[in-house]
N, C-alpha and C positions, 0 to 999 in steps of 0.2 A: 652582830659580831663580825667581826672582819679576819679575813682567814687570805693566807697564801699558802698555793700549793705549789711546790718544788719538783719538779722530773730533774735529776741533777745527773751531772757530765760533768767533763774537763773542759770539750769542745763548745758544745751547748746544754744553757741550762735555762729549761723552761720554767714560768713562773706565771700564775694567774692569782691576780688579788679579784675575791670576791665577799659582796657581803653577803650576810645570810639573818635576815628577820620573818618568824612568823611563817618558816617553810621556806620561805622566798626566796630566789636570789637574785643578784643584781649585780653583773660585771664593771670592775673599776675599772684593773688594765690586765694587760696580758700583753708577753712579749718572750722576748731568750735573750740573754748573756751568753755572747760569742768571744772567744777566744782567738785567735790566728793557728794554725797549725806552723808547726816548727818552731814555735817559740817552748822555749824552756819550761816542763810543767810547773816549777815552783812560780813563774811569773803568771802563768794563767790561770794558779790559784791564788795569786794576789789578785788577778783582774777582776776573777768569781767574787771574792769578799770585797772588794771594793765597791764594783756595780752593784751587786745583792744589799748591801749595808745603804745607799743610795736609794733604793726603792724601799727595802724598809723603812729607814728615815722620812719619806717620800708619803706611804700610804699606810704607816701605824697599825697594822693588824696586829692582832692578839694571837692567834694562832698559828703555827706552820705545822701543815703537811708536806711528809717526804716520802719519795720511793722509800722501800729497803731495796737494796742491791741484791740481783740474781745471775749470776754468770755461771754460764755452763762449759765453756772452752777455753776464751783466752785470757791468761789468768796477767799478764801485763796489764791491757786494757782494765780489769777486775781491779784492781792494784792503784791503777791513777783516778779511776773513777772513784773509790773509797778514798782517798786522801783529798778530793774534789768535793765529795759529801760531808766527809766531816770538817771542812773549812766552811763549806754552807750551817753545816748545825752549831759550827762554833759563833757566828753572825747571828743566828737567832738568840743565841742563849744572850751574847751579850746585847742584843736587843730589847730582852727581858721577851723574851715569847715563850709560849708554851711551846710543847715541838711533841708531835703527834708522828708515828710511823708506819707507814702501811705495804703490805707484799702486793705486787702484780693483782695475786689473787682477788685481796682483798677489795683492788678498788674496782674492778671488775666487776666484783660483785654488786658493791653501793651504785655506780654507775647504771649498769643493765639488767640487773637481776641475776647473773650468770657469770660467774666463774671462770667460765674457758670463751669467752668473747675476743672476739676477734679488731683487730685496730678500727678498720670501718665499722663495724661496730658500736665499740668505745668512741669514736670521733663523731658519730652520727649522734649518741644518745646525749654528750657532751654539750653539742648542736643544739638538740632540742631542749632540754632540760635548762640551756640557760639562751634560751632563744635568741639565737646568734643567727646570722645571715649566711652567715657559711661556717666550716670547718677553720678553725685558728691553724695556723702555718706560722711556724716548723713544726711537725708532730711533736717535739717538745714540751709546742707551748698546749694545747691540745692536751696531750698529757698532764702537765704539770695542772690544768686547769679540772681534770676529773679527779686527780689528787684533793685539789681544795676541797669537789665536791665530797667525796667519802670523809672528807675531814669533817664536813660541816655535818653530812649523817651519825657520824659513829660521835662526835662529841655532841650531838642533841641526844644519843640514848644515852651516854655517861653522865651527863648534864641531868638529865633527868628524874 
């Protein structure tokens, strides 16, 4: 099965396509969709759906994982960031994807065993689990890439 996982933003938005056979995985790509700052948010959410729609077209997965959104101060950023998300899940849906959604928590947990892990952490076990050479840069993509992974755990127990 082939899965992308989403860390999303307005600025950047990471994304790792991985496949998963048989427990396994196996890295496609992984990279981020960057925006310019100062450009107008409705055109950096054309950018996000245009580039995103591109690499889906690109590497055909069947699944998307996304963050859910957690802000706890600044409720603008909170604001541009959800209308950034849901231009990404509107690109899956019309990509025909399933679309899978998981908390902070959550991926934490499929990830490392633990909950309250910390970024080094999550980037290190990311590392190992898909035996990579180093830590993927921007933490986005990093991110978006443990995202797939919890995607690919929680739908082999719902699969199941």
């Amino acid at each position: 099965m082939r899965i992308i996982g989403i860390d999303p933003g307005y600025a950047i938005v990471g994304y790792g396509v991985l496949d998963y056979a048989g427990n396994r995985f196996r890295v496609v790509d992984y990279g981020a969709v960057t925006t310019p700052a100062g450009l107008a948010l409705e055109r950096r959410i054309e950018i996000i759906y245009d580039e995103l729609s591109g690499i889906l077209q690109t590497y055909k997965p069947q699944l998307m994982g996304i963050e859910k959104l957690f802000f706890t101060t600044n409720q603008k950023t909170a604001i541009d960031v959800a209308q950034a998300r849901g231009a990404t899940m509107l690109c899956a849906v019309k990509h025909g994807l399933q679309l899978c959604e998981y908390t902070p928590l959550q991926v934490k947990q499929a990830v490392t065993g633990y909950g309250k892990a910390d970024k080094n952490q999550m980037q290190q076990m990311t590392k190992t689990l898909l035996t990579l050479p180093t830590v993927p840069k921007p933490d986005d993509t990093a991110d978006a890439l443990a995202i797939a992974i919890c995607c690919a755990h929680s739908y082999r127990a719902i699969d199941n």
